[in-house]
C-alpha positions in Angstrom: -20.3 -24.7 -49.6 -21.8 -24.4 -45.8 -20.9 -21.8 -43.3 -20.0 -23.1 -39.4 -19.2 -20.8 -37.0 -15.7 -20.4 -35.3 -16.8 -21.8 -32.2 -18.1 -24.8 -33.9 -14.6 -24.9 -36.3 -12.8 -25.6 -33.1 -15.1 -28.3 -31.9 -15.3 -30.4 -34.8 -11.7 -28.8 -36.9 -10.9 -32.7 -37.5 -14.4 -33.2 -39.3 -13.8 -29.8 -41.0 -10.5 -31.1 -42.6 -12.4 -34.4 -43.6 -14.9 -33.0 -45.5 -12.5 -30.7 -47.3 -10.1 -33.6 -48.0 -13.2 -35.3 -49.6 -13.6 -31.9 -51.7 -15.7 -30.2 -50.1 -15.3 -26.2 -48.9 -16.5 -24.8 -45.5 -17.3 -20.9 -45.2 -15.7 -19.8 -41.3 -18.3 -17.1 -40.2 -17.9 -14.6 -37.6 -21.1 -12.9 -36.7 -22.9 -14.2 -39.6 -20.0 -12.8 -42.1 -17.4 -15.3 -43.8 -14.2 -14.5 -42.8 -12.5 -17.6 -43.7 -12.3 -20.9 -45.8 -11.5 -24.4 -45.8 -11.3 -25.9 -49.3 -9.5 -29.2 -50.7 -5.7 -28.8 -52.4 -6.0 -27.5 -56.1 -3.2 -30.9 -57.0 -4.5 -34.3 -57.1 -2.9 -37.0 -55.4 -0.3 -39.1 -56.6 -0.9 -42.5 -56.4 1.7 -44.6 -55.0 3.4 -47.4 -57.0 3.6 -50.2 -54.9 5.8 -52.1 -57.8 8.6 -49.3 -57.2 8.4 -49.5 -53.5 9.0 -52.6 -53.4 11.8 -52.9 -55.1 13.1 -50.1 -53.4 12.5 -52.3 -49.8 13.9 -55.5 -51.7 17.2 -54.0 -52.0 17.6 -52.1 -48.6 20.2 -54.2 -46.4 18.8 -56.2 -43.7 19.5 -54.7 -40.1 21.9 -57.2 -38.3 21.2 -56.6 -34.7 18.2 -55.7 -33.2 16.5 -52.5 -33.0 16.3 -51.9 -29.4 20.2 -52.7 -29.5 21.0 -50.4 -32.2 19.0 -47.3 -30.6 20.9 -47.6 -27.1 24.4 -47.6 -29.5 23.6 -44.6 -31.0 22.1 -42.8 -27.8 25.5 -44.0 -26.1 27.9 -43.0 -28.9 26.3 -39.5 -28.6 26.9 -39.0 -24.9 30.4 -39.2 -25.0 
């Protein structure tokens, strides 16, 4: 575990969360007294399966007109 200070949390807070997420914890100190921690999640990850997605993707409909057509539809159908 290592100690930072609060002033240096909120300097370098995305570095903090790294290092937790790697499984590492981090003592918050305020005047040299831990008042707070950042530690990884307890749950491991689940790993995605790719084979499931997939087929999940493979069966989706294809989208018949074009994106940027679609949005202004919907934004226009909303208006009125």
């Amino acid at each position: 575990m290592s100690g930072v200070t609060i002033a240096e949390a909120k300097a370098h807070l995305s570095e903090l969360v790294e290092r937790a997420a790697r499984g590492a914890t981090v003592r918050l100190t305020r005047r040299g007294k831990v008042i707070a921690k950042i530690a990884p999640l307890e749950e491991p990850r689940k790993p995605v399966d790719v084979a499931a997605l997939r087929a999940l993707t493979d069966r989706m409909p294809l989208q018949t007109e074009p994106s940027s057509e679609f949005v202004r539809r919907m934004r226009n159908e909303d208006r009125y």
